[in-house]
TORROBA-605071 format. One record per atom (N, C-alpha, C, CB): x, y, z; residue in three letters; residue number from 0; atom name. Coordinates in steps of 0.2 Angstrom, whole numbers. Atoms other than C-alpha are relative to their C-alpha. Glycine has a CB too. Layout:
REM residues N
((X,Y,Z),"Ala",NUM,"CA")
...
//
This chain:
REM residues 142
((-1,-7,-3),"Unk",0,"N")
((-1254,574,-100),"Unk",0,"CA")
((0,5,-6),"Unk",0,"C")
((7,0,3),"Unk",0,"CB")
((0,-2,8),"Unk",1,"N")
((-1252,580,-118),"Unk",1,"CA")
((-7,3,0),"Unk",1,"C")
((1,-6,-7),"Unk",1,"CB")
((7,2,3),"Unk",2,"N")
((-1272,578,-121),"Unk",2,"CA")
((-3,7,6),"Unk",2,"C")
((-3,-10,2),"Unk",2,"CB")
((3,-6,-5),"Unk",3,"N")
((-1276,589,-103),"Unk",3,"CA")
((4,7,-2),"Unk",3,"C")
((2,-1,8),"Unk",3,"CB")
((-2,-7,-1),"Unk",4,"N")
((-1264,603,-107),"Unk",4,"CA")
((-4,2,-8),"Unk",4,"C")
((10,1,2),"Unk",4,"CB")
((4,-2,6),"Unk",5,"N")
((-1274,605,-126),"Unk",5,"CA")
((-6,1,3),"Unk",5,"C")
((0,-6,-5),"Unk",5,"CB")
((10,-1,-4),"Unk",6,"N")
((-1292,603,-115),"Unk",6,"CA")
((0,8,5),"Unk",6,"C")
((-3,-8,9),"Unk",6,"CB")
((0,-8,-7),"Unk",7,"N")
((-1286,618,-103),"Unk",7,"CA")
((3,6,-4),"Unk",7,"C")
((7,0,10),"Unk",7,"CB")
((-5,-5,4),"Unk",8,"N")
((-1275,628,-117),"Unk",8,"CA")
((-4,7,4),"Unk",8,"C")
((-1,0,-11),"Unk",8,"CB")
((6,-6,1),"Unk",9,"N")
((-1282,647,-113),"Unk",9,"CA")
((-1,3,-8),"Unk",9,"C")
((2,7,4),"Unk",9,"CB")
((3,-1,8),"Unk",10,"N")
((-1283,650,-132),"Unk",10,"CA")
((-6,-4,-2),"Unk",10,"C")
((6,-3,-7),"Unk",10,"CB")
((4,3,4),"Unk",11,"N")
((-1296,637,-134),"Unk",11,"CA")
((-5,3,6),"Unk",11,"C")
((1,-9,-3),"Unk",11,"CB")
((8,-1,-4),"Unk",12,"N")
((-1307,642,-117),"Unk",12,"CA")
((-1,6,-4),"Unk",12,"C")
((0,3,9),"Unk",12,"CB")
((2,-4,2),"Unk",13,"N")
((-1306,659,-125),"Unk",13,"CA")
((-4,0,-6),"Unk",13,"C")
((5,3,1),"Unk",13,"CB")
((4,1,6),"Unk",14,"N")
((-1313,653,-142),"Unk",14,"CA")
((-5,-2,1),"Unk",14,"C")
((3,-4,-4),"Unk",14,"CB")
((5,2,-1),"Unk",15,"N")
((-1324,643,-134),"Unk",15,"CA")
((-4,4,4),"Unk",15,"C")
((0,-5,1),"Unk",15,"CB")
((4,-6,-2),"Unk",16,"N")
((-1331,659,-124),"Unk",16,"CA")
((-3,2,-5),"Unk",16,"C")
((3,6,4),"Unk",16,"CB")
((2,-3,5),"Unk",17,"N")
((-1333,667,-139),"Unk",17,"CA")
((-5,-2,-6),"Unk",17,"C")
((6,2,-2),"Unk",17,"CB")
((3,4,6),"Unk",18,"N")
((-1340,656,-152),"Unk",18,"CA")
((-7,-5,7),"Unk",18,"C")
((8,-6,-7),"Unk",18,"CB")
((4,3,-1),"Unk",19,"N")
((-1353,651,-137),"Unk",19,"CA")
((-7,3,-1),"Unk",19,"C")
((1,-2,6),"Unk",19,"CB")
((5,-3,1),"Unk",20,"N")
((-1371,653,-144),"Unk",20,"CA")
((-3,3,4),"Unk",20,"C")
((-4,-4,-3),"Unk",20,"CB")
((6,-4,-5),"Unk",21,"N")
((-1385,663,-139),"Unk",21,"CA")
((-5,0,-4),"Unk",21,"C")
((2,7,3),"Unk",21,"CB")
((4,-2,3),"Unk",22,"N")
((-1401,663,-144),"Unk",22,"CA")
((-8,2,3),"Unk",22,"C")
((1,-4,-4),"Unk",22,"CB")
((8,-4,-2),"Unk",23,"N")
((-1415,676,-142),"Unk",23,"CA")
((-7,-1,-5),"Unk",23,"C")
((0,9,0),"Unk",23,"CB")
((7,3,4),"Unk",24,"N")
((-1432,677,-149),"Unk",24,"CA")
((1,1,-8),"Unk",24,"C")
((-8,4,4),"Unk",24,"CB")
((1,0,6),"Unk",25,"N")
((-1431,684,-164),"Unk",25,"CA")
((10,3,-2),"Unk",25,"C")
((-7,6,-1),"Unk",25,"CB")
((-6,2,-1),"Unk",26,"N")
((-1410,684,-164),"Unk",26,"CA")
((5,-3,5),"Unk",26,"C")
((1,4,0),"Unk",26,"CB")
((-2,2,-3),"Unk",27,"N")
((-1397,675,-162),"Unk",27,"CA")
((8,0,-2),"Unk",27,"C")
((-4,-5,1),"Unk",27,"CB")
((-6,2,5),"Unk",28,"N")
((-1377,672,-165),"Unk",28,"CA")
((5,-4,7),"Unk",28,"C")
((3,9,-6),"Unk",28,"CB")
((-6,2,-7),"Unk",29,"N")
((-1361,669,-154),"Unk",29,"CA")
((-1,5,5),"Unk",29,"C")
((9,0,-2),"Unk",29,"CB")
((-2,-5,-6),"Unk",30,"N")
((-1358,679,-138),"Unk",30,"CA")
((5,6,-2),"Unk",30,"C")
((3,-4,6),"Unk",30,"CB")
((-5,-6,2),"Unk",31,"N")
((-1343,688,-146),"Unk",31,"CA")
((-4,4,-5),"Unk",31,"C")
((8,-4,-4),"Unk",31,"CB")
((5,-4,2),"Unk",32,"N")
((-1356,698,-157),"Unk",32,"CA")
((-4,5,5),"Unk",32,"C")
((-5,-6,-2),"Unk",32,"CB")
((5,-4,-8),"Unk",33,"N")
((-1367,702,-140),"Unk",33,"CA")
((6,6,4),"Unk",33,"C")
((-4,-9,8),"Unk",33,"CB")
((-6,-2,-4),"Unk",34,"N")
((-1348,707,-132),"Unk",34,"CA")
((0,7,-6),"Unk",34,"C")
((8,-6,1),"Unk",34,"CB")
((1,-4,3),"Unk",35,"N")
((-1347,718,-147),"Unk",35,"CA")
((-3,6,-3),"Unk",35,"C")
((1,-2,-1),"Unk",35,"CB")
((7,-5,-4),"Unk",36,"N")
((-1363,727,-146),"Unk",36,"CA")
((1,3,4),"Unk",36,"C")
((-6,-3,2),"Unk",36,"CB")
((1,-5,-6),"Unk",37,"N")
((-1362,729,-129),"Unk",37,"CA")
((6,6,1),"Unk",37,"C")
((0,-5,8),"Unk",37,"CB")
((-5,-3,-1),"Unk",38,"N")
((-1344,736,-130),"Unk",38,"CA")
((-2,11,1),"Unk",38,"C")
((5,-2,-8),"Unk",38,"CB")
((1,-7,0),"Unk",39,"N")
((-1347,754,-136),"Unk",39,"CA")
((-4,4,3),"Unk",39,"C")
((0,2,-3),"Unk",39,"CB")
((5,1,-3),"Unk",40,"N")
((-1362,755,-125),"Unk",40,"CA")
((2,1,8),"Unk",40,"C")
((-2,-7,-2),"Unk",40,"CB")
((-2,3,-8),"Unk",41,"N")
((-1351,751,-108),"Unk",41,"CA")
((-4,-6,2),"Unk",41,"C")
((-1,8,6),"Unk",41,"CB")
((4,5,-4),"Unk",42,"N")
((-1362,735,-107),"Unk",42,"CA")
((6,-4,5),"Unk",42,"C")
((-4,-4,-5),"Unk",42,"CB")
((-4,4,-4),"Unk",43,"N")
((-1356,729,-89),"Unk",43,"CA")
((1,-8,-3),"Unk",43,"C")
((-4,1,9),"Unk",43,"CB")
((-3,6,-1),"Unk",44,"N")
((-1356,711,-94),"Unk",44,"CA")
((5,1,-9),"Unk",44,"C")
((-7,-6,1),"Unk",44,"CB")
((-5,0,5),"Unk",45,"N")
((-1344,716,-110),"Unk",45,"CA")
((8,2,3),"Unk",45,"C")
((-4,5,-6),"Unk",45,"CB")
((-6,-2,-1),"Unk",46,"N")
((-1333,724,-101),"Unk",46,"CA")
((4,-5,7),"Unk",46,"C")
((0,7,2),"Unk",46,"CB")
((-1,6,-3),"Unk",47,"N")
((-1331,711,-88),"Unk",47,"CA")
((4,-7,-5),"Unk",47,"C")
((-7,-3,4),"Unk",47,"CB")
((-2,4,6),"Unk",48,"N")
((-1328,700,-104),"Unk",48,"CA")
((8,1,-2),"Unk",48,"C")
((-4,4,-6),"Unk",48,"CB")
((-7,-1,0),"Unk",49,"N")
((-1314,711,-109),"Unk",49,"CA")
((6,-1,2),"Unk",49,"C")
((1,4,0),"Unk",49,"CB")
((-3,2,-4),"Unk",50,"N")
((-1308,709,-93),"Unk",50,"CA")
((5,-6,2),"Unk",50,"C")
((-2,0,3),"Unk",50,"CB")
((-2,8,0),"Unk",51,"N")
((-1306,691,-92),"Unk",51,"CA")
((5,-1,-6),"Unk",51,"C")
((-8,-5,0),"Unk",51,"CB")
((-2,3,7),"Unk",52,"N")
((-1302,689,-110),"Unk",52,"CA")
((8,2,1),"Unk",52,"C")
((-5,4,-7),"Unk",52,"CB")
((-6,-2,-1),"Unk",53,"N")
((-1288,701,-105),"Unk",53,"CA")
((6,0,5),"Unk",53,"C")
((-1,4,-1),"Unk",53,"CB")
((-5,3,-6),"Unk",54,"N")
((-1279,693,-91),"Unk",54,"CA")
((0,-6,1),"Unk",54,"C")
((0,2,6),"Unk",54,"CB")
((-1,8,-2),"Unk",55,"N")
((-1280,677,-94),"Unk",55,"CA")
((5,0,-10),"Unk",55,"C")
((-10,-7,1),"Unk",55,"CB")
((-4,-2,5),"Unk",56,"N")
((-1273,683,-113),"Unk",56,"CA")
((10,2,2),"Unk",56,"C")
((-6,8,-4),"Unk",56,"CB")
((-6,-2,-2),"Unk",57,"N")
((-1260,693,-104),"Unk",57,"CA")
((5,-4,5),"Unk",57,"C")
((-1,6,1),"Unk",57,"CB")
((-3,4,-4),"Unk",58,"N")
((-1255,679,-93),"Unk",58,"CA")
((2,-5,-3),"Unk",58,"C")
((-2,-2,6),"Unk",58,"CB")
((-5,4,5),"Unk",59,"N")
((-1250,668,-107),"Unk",59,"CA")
((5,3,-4),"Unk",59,"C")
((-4,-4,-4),"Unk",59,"CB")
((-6,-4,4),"Unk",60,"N")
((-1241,681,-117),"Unk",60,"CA")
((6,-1,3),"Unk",60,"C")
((-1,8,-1),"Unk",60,"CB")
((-6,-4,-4),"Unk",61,"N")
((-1230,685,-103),"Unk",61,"CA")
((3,-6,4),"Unk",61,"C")
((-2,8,5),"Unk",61,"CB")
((-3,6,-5),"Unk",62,"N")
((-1228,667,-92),"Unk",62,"CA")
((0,-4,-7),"Unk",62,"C")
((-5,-3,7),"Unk",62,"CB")
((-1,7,3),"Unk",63,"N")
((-1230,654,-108),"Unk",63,"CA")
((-4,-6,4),"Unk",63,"C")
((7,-2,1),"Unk",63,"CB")
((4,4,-4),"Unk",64,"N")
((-1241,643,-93),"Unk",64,"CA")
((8,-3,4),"Unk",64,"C")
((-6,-6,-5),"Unk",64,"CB")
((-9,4,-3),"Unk",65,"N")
((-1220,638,-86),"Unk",65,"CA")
((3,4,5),"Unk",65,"C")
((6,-1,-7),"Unk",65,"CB")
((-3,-2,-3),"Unk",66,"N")
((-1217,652,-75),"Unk",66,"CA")
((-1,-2,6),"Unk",66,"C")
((0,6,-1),"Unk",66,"CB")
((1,2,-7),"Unk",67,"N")
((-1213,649,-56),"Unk",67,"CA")
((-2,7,4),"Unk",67,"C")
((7,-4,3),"Unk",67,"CB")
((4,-2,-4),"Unk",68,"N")
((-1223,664,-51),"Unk",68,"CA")
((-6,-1,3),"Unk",68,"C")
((-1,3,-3),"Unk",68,"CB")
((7,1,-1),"Unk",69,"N")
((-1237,667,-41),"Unk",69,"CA")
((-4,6,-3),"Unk",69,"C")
((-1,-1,7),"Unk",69,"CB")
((6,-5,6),"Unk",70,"N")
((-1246,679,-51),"Unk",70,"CA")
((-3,-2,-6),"Unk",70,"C")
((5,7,-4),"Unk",70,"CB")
((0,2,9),"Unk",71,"N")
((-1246,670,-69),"Unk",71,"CA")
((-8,-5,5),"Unk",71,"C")
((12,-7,-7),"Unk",71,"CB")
((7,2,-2),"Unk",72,"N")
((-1260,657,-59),"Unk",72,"CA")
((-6,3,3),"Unk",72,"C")
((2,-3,4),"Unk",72,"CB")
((4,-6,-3),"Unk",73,"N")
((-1269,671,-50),"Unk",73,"CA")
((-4,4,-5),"Unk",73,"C")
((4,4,3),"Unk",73,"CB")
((4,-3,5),"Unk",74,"N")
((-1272,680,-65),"Unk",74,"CA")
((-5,-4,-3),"Unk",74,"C")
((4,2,-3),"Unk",74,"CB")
((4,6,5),"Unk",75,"N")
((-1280,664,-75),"Unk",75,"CA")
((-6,0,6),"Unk",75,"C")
((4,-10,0),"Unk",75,"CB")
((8,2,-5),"Unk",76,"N")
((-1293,660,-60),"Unk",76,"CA")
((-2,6,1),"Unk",76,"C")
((1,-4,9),"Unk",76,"CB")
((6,-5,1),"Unk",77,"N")
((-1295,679,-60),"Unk",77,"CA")
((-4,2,-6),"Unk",77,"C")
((1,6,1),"Unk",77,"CB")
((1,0,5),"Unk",78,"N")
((-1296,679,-79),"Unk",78,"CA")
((-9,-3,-1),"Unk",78,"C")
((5,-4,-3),"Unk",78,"CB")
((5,7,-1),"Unk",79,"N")
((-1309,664,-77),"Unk",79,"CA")
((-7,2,3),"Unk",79,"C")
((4,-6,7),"Unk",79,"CB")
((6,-2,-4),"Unk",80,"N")
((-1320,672,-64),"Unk",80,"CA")
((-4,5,-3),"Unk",80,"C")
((2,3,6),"Unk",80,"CB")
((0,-1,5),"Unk",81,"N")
((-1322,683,-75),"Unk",81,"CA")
((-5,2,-6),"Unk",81,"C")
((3,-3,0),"Unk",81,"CB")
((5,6,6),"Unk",82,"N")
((-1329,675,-90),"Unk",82,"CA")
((-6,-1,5),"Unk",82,"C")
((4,-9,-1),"Unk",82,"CB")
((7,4,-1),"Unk",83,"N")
((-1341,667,-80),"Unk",83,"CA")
((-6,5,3),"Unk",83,"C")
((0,-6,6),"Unk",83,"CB")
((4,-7,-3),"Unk",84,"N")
((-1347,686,-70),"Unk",84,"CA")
((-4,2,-7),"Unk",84,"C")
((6,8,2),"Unk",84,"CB")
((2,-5,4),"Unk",85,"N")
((-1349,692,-89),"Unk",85,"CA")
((-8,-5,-1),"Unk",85,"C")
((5,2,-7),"Unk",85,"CB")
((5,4,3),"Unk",86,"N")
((-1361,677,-95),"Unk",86,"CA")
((-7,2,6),"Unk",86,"C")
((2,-8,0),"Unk",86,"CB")
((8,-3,-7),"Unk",87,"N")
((-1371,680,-76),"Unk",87,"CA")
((-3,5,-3),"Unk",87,"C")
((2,2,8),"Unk",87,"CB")
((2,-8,0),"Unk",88,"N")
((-1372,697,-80),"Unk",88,"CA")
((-6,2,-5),"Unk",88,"C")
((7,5,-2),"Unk",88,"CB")
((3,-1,8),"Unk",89,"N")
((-1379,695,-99),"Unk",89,"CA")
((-5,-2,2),"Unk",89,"C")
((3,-5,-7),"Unk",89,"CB")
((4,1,-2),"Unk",90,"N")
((-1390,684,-92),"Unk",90,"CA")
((-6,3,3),"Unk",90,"C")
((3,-2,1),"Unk",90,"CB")
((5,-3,-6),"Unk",91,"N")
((-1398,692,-78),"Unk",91,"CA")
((-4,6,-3),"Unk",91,"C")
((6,2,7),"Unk",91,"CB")
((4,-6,4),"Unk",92,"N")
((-1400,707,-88),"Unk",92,"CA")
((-5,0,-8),"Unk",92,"C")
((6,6,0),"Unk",92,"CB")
((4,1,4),"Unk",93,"N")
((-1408,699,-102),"Unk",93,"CA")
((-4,-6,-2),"Unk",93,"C")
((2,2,-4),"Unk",93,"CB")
((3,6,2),"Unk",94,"N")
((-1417,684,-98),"Unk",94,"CA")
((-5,0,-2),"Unk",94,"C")
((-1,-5,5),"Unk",94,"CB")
((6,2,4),"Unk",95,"N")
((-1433,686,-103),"Unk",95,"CA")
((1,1,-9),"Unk",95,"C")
((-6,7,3),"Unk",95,"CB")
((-2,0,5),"Unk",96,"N")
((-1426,689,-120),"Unk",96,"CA")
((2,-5,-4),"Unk",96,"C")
((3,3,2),"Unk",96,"CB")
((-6,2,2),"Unk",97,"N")
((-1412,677,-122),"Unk",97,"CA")
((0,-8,5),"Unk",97,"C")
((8,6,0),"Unk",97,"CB")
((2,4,-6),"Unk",98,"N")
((-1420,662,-109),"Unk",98,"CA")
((-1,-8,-7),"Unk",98,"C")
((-8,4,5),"Unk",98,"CB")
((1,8,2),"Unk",99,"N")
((-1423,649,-125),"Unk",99,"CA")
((6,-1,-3),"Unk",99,"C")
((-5,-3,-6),"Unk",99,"CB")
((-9,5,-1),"Unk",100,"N")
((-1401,645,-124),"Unk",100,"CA")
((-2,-4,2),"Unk",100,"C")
((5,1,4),"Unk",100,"CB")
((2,6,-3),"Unk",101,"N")
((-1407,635,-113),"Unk",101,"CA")
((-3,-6,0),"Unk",101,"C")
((0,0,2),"Unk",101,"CB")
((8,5,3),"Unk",102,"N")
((-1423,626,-122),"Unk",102,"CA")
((4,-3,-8),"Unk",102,"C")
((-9,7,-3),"Unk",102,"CB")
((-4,3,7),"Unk",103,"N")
((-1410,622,-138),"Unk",103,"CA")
((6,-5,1),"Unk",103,"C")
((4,7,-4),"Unk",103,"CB")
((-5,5,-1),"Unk",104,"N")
((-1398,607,-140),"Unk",104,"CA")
((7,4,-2),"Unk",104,"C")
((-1,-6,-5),"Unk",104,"CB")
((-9,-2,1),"Unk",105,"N")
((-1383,618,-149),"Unk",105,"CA")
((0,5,4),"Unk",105,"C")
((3,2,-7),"Unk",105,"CB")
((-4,-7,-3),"Unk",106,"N")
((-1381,634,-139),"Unk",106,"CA")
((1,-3,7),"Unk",106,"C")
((-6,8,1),"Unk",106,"CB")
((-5,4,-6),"Unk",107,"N")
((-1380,621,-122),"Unk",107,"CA")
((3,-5,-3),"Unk",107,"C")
((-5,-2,6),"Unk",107,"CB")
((-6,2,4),"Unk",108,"N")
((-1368,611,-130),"Unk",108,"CA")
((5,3,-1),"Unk",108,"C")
((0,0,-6),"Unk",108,"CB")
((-5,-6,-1),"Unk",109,"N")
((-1359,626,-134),"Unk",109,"CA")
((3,2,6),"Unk",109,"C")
((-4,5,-1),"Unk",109,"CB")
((0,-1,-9),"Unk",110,"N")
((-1362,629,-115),"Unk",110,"CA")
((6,-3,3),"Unk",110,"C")
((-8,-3,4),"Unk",110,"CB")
((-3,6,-6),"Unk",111,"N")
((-1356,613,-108),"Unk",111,"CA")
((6,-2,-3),"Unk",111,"C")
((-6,-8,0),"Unk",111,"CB")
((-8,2,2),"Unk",112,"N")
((-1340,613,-120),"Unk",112,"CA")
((5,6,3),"Unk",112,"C")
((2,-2,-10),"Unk",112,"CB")
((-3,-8,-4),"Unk",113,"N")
((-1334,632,-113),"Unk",113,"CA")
((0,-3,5),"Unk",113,"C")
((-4,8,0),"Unk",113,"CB")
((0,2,-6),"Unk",114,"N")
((-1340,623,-97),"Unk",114,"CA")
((5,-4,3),"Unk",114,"C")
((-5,-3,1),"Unk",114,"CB")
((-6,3,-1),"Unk",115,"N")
((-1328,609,-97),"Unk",115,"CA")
((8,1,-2),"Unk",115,"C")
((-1,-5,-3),"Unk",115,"CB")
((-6,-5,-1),"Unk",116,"N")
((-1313,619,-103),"Unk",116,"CA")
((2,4,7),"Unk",116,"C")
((-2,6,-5),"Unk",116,"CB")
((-2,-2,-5),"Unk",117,"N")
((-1315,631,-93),"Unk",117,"CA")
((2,-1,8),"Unk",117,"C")
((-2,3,-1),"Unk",117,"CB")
((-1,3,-6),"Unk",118,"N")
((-1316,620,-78),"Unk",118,"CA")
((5,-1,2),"Unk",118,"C")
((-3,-3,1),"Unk",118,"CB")
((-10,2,-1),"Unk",119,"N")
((-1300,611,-83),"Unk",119,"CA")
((5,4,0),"Unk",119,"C")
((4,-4,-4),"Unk",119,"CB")
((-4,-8,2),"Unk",120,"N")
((-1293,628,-86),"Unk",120,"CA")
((2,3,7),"Unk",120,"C")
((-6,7,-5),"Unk",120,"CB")
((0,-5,-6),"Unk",121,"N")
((-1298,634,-70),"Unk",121,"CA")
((2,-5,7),"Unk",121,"C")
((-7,3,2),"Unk",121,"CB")
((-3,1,-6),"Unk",122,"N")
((-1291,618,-59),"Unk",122,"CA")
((5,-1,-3),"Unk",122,"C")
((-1,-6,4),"Unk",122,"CB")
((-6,1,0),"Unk",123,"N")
((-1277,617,-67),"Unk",123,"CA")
((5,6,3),"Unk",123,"C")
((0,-1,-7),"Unk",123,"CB")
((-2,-5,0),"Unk",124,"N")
((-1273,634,-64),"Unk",124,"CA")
((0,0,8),"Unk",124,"C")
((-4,5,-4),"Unk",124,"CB")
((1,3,-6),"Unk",125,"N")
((-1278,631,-44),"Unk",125,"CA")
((6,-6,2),"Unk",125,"C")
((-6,-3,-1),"Unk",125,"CB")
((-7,6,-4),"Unk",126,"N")
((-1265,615,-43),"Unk",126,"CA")
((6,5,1),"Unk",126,"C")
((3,-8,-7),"Unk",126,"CB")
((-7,-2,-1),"Unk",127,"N")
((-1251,627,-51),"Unk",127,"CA")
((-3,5,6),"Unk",127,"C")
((4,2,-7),"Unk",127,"CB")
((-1,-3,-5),"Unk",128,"N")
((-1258,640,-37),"Unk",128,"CA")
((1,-2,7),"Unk",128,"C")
((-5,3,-1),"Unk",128,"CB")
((0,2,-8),"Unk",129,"N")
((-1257,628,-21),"Unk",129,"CA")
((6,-5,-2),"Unk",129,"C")
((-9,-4,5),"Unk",129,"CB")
((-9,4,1),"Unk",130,"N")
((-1239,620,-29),"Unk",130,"CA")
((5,3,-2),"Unk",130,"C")
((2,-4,-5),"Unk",130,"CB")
((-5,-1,3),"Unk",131,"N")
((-1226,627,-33),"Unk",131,"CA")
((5,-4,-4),"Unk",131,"C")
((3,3,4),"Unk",131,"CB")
((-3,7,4),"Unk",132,"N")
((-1215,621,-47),"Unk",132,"CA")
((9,-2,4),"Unk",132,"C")
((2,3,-9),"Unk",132,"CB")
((-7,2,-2),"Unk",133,"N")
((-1197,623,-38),"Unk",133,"CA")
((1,0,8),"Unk",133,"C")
((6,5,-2),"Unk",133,"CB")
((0,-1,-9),"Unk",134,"N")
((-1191,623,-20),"Unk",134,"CA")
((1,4,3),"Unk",134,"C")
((4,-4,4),"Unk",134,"CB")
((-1,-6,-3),"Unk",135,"N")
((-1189,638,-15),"Unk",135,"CA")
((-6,2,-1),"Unk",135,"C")
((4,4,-1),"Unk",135,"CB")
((5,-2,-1),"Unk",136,"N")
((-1203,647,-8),"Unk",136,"CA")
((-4,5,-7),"Unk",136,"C")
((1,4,7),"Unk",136,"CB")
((2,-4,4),"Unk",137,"N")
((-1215,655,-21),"Unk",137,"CA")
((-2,8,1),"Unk",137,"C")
((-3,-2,-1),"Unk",137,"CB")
((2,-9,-3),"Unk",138,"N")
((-1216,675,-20),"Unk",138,"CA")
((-4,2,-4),"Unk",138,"C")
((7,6,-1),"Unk",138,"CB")
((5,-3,4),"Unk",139,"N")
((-1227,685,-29),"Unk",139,"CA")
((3,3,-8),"Unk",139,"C")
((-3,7,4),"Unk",139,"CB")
((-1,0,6),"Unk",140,"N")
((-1217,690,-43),"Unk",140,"CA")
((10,-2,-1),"Unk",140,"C")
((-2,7,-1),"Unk",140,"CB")
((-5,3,-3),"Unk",141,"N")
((-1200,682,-39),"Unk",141,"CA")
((0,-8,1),"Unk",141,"C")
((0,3,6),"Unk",141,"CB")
//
């Protein structure tokens, strides 16, 4: 149990969003670089970034992952969704660009370890949304 709650932590999906490569034709680095750029810019897939980064940040500050709300789970799977809108987003708007990620062994790597994180991240987060921890009914913030 020890070993899954370290694989789902949200500190390490969040590290591993950030530090996941990218690489264009004639540049390349981590994503948290590209999020940075796009920031002041308003690039939609940076601020979706923020988004994510910032409710799945602020649902560990404030629950610890132990509260018997139903919000603290809600937030994570919205955190989550998220994440994965920004990368679509990067994507979509700069594949002809930024398309050999996917022709390179370390930036999908990168990929596929953010992928299994976040995955366990995101059922984990799902179990505690369709369980409650005590017996009494779970309320929304209560």
């Amino acid at each position: 149990m020890k070993t899954i709650n370290i694989l789902t932590h949200p500190v390490l999906v969040l590290s591993l969003f950030c530090l996941t490569l990218i690489s264009g034709e004639s540049f390349g680095g981590f994503y948290l670089l590209y999020i940075l750029m796009a920031l002041p810019h308003g690039g939609i897939h940076a601020v979706f970034a923020l988004i994510g980064a910032g409710l799945i940040l602020f649902s560990y500050g404030k629950f610890r992952r132990q509260s018997k709300f139903f919000i603290d789970p809600l937030l994570n799977i919205l955190g989550v969704f998220s994440l994965y809108t920004s990368l679509f987003l990067f994507f979509i708007n700069s594949w002809s660009y930024n398309d050999q990620t996917f022709e390179q062994a370390v930036p999908v790597i990168s990929f596929v370890l953010f992928g299994v994180a976040s995955l366990g991240f995101l059922i984990y987060s799902i179990i505690r949304f369709a369980r409650p921890k005590s017996d009494k009914p779970m309320s929304l913030l209560t």
